[in-house]
N, C-alpha and C positions, 0 to 999 in steps of 0.2 A: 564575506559577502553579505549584505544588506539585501534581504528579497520581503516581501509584503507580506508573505503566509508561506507556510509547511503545511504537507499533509504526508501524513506515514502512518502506515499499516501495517500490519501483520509482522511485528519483532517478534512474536511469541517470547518472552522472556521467562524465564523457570524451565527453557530446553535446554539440551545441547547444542543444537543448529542454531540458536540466537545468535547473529553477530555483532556483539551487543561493541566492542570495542570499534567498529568501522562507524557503529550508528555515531558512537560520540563523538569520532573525529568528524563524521558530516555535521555533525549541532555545536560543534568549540566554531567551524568554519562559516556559518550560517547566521545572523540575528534576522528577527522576524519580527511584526507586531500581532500576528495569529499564527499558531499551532494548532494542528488539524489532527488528531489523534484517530484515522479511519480501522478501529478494530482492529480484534486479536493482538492486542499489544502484548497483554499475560493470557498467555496458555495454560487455562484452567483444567483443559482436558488432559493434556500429559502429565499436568502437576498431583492430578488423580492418582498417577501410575507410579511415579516416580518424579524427585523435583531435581533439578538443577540448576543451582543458581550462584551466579561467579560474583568476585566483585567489582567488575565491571558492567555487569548487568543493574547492581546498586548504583553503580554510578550514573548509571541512566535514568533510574527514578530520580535520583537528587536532584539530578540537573534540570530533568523538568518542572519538577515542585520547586526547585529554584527561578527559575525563567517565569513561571506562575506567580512566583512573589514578590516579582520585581516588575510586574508587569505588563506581560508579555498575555496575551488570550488566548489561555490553553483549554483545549475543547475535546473531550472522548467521548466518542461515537462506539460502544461495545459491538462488538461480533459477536462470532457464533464459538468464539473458542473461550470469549471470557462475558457470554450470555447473562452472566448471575450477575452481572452490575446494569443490565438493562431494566432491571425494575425501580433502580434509583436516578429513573427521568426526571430530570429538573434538578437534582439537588447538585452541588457542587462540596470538592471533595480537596483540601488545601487549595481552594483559588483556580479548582481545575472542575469545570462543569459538564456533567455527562447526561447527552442527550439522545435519545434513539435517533433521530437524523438532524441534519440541518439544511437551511437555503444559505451560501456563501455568497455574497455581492462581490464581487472584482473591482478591479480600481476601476475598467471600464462602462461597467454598469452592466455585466454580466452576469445571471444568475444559473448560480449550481446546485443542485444537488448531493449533500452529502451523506451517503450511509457506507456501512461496511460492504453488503452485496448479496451476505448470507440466504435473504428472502428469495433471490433469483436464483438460487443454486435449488434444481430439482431433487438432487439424492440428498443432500443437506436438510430440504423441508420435510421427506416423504420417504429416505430410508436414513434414519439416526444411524443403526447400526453398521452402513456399509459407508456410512463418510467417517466413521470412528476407523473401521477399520483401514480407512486411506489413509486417515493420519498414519496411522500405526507405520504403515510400510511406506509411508513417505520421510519420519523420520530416519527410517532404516537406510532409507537411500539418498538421506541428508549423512550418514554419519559414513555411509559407504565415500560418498564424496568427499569429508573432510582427508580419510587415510589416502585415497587417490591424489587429492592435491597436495598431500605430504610427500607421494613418492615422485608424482613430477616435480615438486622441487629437489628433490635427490637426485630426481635424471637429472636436472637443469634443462626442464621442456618448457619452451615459452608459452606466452600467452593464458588464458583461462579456462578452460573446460570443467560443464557441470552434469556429471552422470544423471542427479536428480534434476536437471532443466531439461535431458535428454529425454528423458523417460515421462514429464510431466508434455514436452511436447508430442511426443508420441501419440501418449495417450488420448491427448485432447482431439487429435485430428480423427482419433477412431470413433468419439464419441460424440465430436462437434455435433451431430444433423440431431443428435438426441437433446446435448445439453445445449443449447447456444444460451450462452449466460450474459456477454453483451448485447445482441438484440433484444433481448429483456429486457434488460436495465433500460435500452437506450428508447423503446415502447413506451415505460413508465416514464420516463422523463419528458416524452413527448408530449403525453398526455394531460402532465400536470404543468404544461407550457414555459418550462423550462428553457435554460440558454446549454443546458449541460450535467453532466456526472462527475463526480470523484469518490474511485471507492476503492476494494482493495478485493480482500475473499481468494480471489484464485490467484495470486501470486504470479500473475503473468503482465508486467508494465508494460506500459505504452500511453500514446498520447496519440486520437486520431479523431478525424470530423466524418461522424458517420448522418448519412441526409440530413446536411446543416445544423447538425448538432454535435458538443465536444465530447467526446467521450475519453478519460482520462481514468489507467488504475494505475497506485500509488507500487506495485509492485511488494516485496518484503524485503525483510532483512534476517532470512535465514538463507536464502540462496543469490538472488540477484541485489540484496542492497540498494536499492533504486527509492528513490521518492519525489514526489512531485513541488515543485516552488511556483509560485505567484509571484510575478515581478512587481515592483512597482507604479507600472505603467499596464499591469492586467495580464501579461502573456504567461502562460502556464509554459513552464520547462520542466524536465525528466529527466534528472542527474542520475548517474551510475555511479554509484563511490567506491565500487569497488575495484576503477580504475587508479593508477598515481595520478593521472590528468581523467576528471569525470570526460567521457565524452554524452553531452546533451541533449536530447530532442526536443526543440520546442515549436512553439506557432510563432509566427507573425504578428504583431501590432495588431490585434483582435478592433473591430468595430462597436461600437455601441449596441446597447440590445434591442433598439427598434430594428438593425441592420443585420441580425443576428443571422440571416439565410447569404450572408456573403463574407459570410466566415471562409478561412483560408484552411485547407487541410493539411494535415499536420502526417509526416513520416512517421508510421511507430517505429517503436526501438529494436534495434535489430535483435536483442531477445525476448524478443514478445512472444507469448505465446499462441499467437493469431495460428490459424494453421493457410 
C-alpha cells in the first residue's frame, strides 16, 4: 500500500516486548514519502538494566536507514525513553533528522503537531522515579502476556487477549481525573492554533476529534502494534497489525484548514485506552 506519511512510536527496541518482527511486516507492506518516528523507538531506559536485542530488531534499523537513503523523509521526534538524542536538535543522523517536535502539513492543508507526549505526562515530568518504576512492572506484564498467549495457543483459544492492555486499562480509568494526558495535549494544540496532534507516550491508539480538533496516538509495538498512515488525499487512518486482516480506523475526507471546525469525528479504536 502507497500512503503519504507513517507515524510510529514507542517500539522500544533493546526490550523483550519489542515486536519488532510484526513492525517489519507493517513497513515491507507500506511505501510512504514521510516517516514520522513519534519517540521511544530505543529504550534507553531498560537497556540500562539489561539489553535485548534480536535480529529482527536490526532489521528494523536497516530498513529505515534504508528507506532514508533512498529517499524516503525520515524524521525522529525522541521521547522520554531515548531522551539522550533530544539534545542533538537539528542535526540529522544517516539521512534521518531528529527534532524535538514538528508541524506536519497533510495533503489537505492540515496542520499537526508532532511530539512524543512525554511533557504532558504528570508523574513523567515531576516523579522520575515512579514512571521508572512503571516501566519496570509494565515490562513484567509484557512478558507475563507473551507466556499467556503461548498457552492460548496450546489451548487453541481464539481471538487476542492482552493481560498488559488489561491492566494499563484499568489503571488509566482509576487515575484518569488526576492524569488526563489528552486534554493536555489537546489545550496545547489549541492554543498554538493548531489543526491537530500526533504523538505516542502512553500506548493507548486511537484517532478521535476532540472540540474541532484531531487528536490521533500512534499506539506501540510492544503490545497493540497499531500506527497511524496519512493517505494520500490527507485522511489519518489507524492500522492494527497485529490483525491477518488490519482492521482500520480512520476519518473522512477531512476539509481544508480554513474549515477546520467541521471536521468529522472519527470512532477511536476499539483498544484505546480512553476509559
Amino acid at each position: 500500500m502507497k500512503v503519504r506519511s507513517i507515524f510510529l512510536s514507542d517500539v522500544h527496541l533493546g526490550t523483550r516486548g519489542c515486536q519488532a518482527e510484526r513492525l517489519l511486516e507493517f513497513l515491507r507492506g507500506h511505501e510512504a514519502q514521510y516517516l514520522y518516528l513519534v519517540g521511544d523507538i530505543i529504550d534507553f531506559w531498560a537497556m540500562s538494566r539489561s539489553i535485548h536485542w534480536t535480529p529482527a530488531q536490526n532489521t528494523v534499523v536497516q530498513k529505515i536507514l534504508r528507506r532514508a537513503r533512498h529517499g524516503e523523509h525520515v524524521m525522529l521526534i525522541p521521547g522520554n525513553h531515548d531522551e539522550a538524542l533530544r539534545e542533538y536538535d537539528g542535526v540529522s543522523f544517516g539521512e534521518i533528522l531528529v527534532r524535538h517536535e514538528h508541524v506536519h502539513v497533510t495533503a489537505d492543508g492540515r496542520h499537526f503537531l508532532l511530539l512524543h507526549g512525554d511533557e504532558f505526562d504528570q508523574v513523567t515530568r515531576h516523579h522520575r522515579w515512579l514512571a521508572i518504576l512503571g516501566d519496570v512492572g509494565y515490562n513484567a506484564l509484557v512478558r507475563a502476556n507473551a507466556l499467556l498467549a503461548r498457552l492460548r495457543r496450546l489451548l487453541r483459544l481464539p481471538g487476542y487477549w492482552s493481560l498488559a492492555g488489561y491492566a494499563k486499562n484499568r489503571v488509566k480509568r482509576a487515575v484518569s481525573f488526576v492524569f488526563d494526558f489528552e486534554d493536555s495535549v489537546i489545550h496545547a494544540v489549541r492554543a498554538r492554533g493548531l489543526d491537530g496532534v500526533i504523538c505516542g507516550h502512553i500506548h493507548c491508539a486511537t484517532i478521535q476529534t476532540r472540540d474541532g480538533l484531531t487528536y490521533a496516538n500512534c499506539g506501540d509495538w510492544v503490545d497493540s502494534c497499531t500506527a497511524v498512515v496519512e493517505h494520500l488525499d490527507g485522511r489519518l487512518e489507524l492500522i492494527r497489525a497485529w490483525q491477518a486482516m488490519p482492521l482500520a480506523v480512520h476519518e473522512e475526507a477531512a476539509p481544508s484548514r480554513p474549515q477546520r471546525q467541521a471536521d468529522t469525528a472519527v470512532n477511536p479504536l476499539s483498544v484505546s485506552c480512553r476509559s
